[in-house]
MARKEMI-348125 format. One record per residue (C-alpha): residue in one letter; chain; x, y, z. Coordinates in nm, 2 decimals. Layout:
# MARKEMI-348125
   res   chain        u        v        w
     A       A        X        Y        Z
...
***
This chain:
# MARKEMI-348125
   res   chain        u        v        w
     X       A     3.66    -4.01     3.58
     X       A     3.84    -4.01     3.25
     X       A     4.11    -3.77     3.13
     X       A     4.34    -3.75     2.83
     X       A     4.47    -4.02     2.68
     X       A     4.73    -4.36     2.69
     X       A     4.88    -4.42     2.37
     X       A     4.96    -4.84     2.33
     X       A     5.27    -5.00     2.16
     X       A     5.05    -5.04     1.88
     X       A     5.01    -4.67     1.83
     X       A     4.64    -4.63     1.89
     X       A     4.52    -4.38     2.19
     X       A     4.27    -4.51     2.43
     X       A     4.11    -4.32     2.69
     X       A     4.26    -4.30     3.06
     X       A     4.06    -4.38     3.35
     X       A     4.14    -4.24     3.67
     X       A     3.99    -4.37     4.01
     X       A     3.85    -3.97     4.12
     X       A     3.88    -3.63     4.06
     X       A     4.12    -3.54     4.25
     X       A     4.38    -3.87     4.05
     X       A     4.25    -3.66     3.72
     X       A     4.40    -3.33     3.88
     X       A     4.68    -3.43     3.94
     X       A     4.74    -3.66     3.61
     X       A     4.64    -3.28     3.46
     X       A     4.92    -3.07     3.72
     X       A     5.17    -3.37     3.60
     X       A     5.14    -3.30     3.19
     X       A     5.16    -2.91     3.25
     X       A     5.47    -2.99     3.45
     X       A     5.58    -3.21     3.24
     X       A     5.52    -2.91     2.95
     X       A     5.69    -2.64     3.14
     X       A     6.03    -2.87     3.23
     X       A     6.07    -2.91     2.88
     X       A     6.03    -2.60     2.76
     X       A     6.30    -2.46     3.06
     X       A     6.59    -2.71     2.91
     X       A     6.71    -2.41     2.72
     X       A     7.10    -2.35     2.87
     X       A     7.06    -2.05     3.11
     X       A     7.43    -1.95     3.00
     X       A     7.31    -1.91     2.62
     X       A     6.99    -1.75     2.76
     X       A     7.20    -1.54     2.98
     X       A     7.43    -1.37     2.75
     X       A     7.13    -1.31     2.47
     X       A     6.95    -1.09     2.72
     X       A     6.87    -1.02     3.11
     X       A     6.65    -1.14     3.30
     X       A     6.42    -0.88     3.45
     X       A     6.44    -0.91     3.80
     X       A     6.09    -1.04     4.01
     X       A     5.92    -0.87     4.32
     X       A     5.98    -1.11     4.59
     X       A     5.65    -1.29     4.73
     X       A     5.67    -1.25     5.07
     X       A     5.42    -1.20     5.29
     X       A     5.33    -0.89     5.51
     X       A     5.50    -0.89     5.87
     X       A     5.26    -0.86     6.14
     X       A     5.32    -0.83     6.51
     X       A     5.34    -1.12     6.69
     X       A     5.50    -1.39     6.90
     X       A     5.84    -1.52     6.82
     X       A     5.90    -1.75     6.53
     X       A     6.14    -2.01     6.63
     X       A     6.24    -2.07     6.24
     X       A     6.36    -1.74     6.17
     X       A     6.32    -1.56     6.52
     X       A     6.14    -1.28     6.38
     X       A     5.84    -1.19     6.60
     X       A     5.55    -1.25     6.38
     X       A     5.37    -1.54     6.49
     X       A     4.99    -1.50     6.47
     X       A     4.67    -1.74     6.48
     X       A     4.54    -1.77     6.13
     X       A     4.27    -2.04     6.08
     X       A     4.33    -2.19     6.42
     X       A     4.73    -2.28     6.35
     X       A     5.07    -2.07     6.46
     X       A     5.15    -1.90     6.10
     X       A     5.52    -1.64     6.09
     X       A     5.40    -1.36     5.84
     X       A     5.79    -1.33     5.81
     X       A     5.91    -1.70     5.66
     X       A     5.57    -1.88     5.62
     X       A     5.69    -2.09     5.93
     X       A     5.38    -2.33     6.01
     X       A     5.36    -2.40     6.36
     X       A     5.13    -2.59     6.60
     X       A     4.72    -2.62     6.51
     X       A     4.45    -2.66     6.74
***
């Protein structure tokens, strides 16, 4: 599959190859990363002092009944998709 581009010493771009899909997403997820770090490398203390940061719901799931977690000790262990999942910390348990 090809995806973006490789530039040589020479300073001509050739095409990239990668060996599937799944290679091209991730060359893809690596550039956007790539994109984002540098666009972060602005100092948080000069950020900081120019203007605050609005504050961000937290993304945590919804607490359900269940059995006790043994990462957080919350009881909210439940079956989803056939594997031990804690609604409280996202705690992963046994499958199968």
């Amino acid at each position: 599959m090809r995806l973006g581009t490789h530039q040589k010493a020479d300073g001509t771009h050739v095409p990239m190859w990668h060996d599937s899909e799944v290679a091209a997403i991730a060359f893809a997820l690596q550039g956007i990363l790539e994109r984002r770090a540098q666009a972060v490398q602005i100092p948080h203390s000069a950020h900081a002092s120019t203007q605050a940061e609005p504050e961000l719901p937290s993304m945590q799931m919804p607490v359900m009944a269940g059995k006790k977690c043994p990462e957080c000790g919350a009881h909210a262990m439940i079956k989803k998709d056939g594997c031990d999942l804690c609604t409280q910390c996202g705690y992963l348990g046994s499958c199968g």
